[in-house]
C-alpha positions as a printed NumPy array, in Angstrom:
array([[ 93.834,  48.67 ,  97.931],
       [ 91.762,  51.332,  96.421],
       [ 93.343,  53.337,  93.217],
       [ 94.971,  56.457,  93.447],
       [ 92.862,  58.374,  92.073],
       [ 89.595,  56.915,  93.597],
       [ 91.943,  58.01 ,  96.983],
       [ 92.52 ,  61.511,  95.713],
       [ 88.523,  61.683,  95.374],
       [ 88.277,  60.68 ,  98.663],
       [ 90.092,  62.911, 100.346],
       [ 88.745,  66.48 ,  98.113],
       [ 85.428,  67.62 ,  98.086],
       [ 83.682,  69.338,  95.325],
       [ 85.779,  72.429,  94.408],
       [ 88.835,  70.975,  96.219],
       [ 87.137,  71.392,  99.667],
       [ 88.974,  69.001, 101.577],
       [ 87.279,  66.439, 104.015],
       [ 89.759,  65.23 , 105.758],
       [ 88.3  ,  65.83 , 109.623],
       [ 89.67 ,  68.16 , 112.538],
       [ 91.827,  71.64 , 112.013],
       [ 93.121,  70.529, 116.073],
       [ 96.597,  70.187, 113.888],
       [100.095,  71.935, 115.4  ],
       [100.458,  75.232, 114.493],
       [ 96.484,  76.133, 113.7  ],
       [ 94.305,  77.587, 115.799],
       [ 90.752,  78.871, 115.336],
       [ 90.142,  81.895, 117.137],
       [ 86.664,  81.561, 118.399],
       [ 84.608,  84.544, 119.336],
       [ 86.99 ,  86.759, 117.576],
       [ 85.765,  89.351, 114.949],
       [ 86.005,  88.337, 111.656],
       [ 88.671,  91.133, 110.014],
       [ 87.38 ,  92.883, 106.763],
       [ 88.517,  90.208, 104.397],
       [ 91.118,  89.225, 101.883],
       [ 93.705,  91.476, 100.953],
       [ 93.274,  92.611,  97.69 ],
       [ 96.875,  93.668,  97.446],
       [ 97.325,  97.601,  96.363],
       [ 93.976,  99.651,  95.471],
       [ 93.027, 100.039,  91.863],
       [ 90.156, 101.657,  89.792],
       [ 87.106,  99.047,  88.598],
       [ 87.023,  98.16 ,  85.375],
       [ 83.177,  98.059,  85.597],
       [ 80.252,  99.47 ,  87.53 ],
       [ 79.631,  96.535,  90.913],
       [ 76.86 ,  94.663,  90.341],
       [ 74.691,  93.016,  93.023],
       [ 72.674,  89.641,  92.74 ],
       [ 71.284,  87.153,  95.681],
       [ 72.515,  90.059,  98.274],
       [ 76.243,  89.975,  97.057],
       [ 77.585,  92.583,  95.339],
       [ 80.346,  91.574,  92.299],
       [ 82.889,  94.438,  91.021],
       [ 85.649,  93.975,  88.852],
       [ 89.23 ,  95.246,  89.618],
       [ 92.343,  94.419,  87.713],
       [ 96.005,  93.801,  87.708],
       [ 95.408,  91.112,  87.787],
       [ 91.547,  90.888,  86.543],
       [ 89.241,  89.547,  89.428],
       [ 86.118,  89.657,  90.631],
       [ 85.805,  91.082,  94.281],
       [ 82.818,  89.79 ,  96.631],
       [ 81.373,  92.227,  98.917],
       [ 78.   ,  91.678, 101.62 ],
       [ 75.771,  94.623, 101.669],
       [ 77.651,  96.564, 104.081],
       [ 80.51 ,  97.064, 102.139],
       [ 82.712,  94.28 , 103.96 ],
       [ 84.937,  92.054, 101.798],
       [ 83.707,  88.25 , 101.184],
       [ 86.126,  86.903,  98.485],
       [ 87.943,  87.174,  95.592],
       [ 88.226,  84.899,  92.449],
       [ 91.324,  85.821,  90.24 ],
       [ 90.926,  85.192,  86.527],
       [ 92.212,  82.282,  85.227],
       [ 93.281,  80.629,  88.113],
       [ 91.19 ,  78.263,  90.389],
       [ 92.307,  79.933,  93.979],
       [ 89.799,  81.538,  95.769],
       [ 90.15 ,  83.808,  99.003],
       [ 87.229,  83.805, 101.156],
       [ 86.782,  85.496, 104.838],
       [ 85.878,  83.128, 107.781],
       [ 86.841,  83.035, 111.11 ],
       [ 89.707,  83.897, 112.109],
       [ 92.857,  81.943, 112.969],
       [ 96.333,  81.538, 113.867],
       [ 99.534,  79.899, 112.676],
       [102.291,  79.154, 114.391],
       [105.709,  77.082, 115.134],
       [106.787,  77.551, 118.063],
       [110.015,  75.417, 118.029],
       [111.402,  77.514, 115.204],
       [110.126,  81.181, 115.247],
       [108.287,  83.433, 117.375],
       [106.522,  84.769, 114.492],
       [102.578,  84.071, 114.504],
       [100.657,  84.444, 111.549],
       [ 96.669,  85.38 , 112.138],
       [ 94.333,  85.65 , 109.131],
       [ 90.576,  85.704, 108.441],
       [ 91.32 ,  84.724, 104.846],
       [ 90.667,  81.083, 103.933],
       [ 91.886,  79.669, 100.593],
       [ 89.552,  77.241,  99.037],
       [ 90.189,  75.714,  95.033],
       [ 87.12 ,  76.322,  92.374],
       [ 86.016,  73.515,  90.329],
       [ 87.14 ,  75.295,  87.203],
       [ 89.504,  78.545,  86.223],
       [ 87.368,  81.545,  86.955],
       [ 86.059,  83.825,  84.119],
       [ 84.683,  87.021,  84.383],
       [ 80.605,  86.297,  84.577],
       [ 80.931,  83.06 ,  86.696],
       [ 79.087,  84.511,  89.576],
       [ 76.067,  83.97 ,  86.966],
       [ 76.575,  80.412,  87.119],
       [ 74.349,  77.374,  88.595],
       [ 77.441,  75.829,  90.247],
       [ 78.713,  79.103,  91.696],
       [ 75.416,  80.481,  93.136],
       [ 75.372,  76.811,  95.094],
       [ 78.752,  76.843,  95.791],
       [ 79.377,  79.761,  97.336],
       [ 77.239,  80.015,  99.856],
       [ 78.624,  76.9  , 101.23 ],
       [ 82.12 ,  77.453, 101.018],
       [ 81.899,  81.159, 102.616],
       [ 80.565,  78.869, 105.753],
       [ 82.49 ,  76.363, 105.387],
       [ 84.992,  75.468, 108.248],
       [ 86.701,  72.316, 106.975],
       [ 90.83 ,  72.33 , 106.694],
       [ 91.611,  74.973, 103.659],
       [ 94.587,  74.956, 101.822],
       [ 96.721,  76.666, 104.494],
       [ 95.424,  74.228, 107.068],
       [ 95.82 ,  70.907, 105.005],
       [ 99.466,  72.429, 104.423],
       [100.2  ,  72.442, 108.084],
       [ 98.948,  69.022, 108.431],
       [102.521,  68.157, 107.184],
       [104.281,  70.139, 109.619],
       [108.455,  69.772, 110.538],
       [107.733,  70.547, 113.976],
       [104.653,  67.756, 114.677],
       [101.629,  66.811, 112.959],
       [ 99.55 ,  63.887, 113.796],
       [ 99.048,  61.184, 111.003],
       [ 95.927,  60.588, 109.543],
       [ 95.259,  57.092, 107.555],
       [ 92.856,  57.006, 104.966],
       [ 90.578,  53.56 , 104.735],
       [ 93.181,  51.234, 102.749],
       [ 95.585,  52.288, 105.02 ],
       [ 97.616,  55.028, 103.4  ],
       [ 99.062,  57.906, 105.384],
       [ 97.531,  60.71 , 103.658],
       [ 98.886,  63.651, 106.256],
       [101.057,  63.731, 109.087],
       [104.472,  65.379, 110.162],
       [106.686,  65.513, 106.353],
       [110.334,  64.811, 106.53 ],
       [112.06 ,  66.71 , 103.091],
       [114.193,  64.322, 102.298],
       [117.148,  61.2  , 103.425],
       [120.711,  62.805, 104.677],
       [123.366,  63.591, 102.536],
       [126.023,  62.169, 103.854],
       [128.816,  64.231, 101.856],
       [126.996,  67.417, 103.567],
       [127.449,  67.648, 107.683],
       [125.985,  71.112, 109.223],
       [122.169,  70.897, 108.994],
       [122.329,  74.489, 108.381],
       [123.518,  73.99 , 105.088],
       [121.735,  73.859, 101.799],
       [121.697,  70.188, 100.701],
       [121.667,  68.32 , 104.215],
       [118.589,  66.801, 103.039],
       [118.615,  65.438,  99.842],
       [115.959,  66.598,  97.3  ],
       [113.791,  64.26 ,  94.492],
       [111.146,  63.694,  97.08 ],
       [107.86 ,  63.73 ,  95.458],
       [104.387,  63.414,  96.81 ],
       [103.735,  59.706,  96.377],
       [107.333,  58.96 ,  97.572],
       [105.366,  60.505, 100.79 ],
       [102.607,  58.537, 100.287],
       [104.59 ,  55.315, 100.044],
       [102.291,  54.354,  96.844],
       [102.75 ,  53.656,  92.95 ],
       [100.919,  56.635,  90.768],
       [ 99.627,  57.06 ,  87.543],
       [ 99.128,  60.325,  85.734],
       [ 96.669,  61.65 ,  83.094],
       [ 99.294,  61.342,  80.416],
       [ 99.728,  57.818,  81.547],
       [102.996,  57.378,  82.724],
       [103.807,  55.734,  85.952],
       [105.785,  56.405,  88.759],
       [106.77 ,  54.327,  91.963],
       [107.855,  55.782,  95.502],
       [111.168,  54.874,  96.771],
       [111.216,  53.275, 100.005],
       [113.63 ,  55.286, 101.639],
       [111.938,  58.336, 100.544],
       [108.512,  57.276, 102.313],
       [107.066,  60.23 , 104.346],
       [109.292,  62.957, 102.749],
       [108.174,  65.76 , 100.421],
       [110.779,  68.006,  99.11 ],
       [109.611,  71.984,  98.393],
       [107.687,  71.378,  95.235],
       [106.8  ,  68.145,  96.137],
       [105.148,  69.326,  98.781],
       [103.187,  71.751,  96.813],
       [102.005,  68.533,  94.799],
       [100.912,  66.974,  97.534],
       [ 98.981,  69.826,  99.234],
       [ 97.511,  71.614,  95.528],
       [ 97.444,  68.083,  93.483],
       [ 96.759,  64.936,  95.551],
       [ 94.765,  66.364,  98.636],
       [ 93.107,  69.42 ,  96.986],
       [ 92.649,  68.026,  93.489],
       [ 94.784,  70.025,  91.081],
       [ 96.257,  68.002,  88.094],
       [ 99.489,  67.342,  87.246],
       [102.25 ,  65.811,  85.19 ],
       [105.291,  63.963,  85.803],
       [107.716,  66.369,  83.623],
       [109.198,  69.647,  83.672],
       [107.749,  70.845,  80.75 ],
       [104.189,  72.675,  79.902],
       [101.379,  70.215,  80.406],
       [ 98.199,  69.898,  81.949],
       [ 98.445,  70.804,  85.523],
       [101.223,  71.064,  87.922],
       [104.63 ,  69.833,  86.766],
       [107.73 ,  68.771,  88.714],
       [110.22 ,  71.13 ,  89.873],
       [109.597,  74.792,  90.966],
       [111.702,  76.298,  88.626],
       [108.968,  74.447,  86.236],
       [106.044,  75.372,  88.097],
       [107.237,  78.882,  88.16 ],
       [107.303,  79.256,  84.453],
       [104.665,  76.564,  82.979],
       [102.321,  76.134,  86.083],
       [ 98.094,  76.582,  85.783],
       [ 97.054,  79.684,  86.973],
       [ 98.095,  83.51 ,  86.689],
       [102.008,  84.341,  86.615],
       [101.821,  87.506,  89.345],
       [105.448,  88.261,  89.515],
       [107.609,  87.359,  86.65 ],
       [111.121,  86.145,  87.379],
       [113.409,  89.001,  86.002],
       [116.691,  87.264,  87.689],
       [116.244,  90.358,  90.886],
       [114.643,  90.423,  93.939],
       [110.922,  90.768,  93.849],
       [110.316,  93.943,  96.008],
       [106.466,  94.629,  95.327],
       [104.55 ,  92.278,  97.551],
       [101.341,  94.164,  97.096],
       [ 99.557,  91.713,  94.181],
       [ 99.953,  88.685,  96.789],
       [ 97.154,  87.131,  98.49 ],
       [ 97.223,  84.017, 100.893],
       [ 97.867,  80.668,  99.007],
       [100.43 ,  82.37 ,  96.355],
       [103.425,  80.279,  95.328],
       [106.575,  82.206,  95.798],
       [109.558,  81.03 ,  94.237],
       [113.531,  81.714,  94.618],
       [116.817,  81.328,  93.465],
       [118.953,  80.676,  96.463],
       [122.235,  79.473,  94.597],
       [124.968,  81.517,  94.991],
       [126.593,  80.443,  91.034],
       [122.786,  80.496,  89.78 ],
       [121.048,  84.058,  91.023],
       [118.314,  83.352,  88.761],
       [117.355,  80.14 ,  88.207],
       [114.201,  79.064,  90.342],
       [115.106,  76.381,  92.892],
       [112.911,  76.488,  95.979],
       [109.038,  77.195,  96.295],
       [106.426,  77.757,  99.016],
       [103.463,  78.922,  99.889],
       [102.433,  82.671, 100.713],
       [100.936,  82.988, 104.286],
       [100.149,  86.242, 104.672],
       [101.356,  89.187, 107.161],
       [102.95 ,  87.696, 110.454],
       [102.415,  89.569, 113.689],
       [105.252,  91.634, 113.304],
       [103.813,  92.538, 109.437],
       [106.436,  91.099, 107.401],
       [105.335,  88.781, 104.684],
       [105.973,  84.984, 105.353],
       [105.864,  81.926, 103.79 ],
       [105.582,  78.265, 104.478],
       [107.465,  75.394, 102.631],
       [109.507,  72.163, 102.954],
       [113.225,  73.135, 103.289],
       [116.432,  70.73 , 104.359],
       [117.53 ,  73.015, 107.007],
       [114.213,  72.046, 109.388],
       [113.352,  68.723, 107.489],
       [110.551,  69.187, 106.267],
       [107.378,  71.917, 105.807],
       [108.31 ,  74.835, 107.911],
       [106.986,  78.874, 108.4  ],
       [110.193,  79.187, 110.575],
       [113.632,  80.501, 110.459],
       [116.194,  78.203, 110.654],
       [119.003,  78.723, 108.28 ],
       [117.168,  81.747, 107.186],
       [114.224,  83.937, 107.972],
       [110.874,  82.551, 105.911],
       [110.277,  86.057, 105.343],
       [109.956,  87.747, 101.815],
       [110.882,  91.452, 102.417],
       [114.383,  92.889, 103.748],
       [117.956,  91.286, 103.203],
       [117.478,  87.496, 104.776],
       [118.522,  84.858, 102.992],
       [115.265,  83.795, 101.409],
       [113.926,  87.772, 100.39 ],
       [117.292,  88.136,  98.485],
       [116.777,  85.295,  96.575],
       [112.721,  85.968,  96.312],
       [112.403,  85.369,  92.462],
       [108.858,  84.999,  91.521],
       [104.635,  84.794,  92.452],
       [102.186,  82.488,  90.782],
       [ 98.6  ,  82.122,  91.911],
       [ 96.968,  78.46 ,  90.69 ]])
């Protein structure tokens, strides 16, 4: 059997493009012969901090809060955007829809597609040899992004996908074995958490720091909410990351730690309130939230921004115990980060990787 990480390389491309083969996954739909929509959000308006400049036909201009390069073609319409610091990128492509139909009516349809750079991004990249050959490819590239490798794991049905020695690299997640002590599956808990991506996997791993960790059996095919994240940002899209809940290199364990010590660009700090400014969030954020009752602000669930829904309230995607697994859904509580539901009021925090 192959190594772990000779797997990981496998299955991401340069710059985290993923290979892994057909979007034809639950939930994700490409919208052929529909318009392409302007392009990412760029969350609320502000002034340039420089004059745009234009090179190869593209033209670069700087905003801020945070600071990041916007992309626009030579009509003015908006290609990507490459937030300092962080490795996310947002590019326009086709459009798409999301959806889950066993658990919400809400659709979610976006043009924006959410790729991972090779490195951080830096003011002056677009200068680069690896960006000026990388871009051009990704803005036409069509492959499963970020949002659609996440819904290769979904609660309500994905198909599995093996890679060549055998290991189940996507397919429908499960959070987590039953509690037995807890007995609605509405309640927070039914599932039990501490399932982390190579539990999923079903395979032994080795991080950078060197220390080891092996997947419990009964665990195999589950992902709780930050595991999850792991799998989807660290083993299929090729972010690092550690096996502790403290500051290291790349993504740690829990969200609570990911919140606070994560790579990237903090967007939302967690003041112990409800966040009520969505407007710095892009597809692909992190969102994080404090849904204990005795503990109103410490971080203990994450997902993953999705964008408007067709209704245009915010929503978010992650593995919760209510539907067993990865979810944009409602059960036990609208995945919805504006208004009084059960997961806006305890809407914490906003990282972008």
């Amino acid at each position: 059997m192959s190594s772990p990480l000779s797997r990981r390389r496998l299955l991401a491309g340069a710059g985290g493009v993923a290979l892994a083969g057909t979007a034809a996954v639950l939930g994700y739909e490409l919208n052929k012969g529909k318009p392409v929509a302007s392009g990412p959000s760029l969350g609320s308006a502000d002034a340039s901090s420089d004059a745009p400049t234009t090179q190869s036909g593209y033209r670069f201009q700087r905003q801020s809060s945070p600071g990041r390069t916007v992309v626009q073609d030579g009509s003015g319409n908006q290609l990507a955007v490459f937030t300092d610091g962080a490795r996310t990128a947002v590019l326009a492509g086709p459009s798409r829809t999301f959806s889950e139909p066993s658990t919400t009516q809400a659709t979610v349809t976006t043009s924006t597609w959410v790729r991972v750079l090779p490195k951080a991004w830096k003011q002056g990249q677009e200068k680069s040899a690896w960006f000026t050959q990388w871009f051009p490819k990704a803005l036409h590239d069509t492959s499963p992004d970020v949002l659609g490798v996440a819904f290769e794991y979904s609660s309500a049905g994905a198909a599995s996908h093996y890679d060549s020695a055998g290991v189940r690299y996507a397919g429908r997640a499960h959070f987590g074995p039953r509690n037995p002590g807890v007995t609605s599956s509405l309640d927070f808990g039914y599932h039990d958490e501490k399932s982390d991506f190579y539990d999923y996997l079903g395979i032994p791993w080795t991080f950078s720091d060197g220390t080891h960790a092996q997947p419990e059996k009964d665990r195999y095919g589950d992902a709780d909410c930050s595991g999850f994240q792991r799998l989807v940002w660290g083993y299929r899209m090729g972010i690092p990351m550690h096996n502790t809940n403290t500051a290291g290199v790349g993504l740690p364990r829990r969200a609570y730690a990911i919140a606070a010590a994560g790579p990237g660009v903090l967007l939302i700090p967690n003041t112990g309130a409800q966040a009520t400014d969505l407007s710095v969030l892009q597809p692909g954020d992190l969102v994080f939230f404090a849904i204990r009752k005795d503990q109103p602000s410490v971080i203990d669930h994450c997902g993953m921004y999705l964008g408007p829904d067709n209704a245009g309230r915010p929503r978010f995607y992650s593995s919760r115990s209510a539907a067993d697994g990865p979810t944009m859904g409602d059960l036990a509580g609208h995945a919805l980060l504006d208004g009084t539901d059960f997961y806006a009021r305890g809407f914490r925090s906003a990282r972008r990787l």
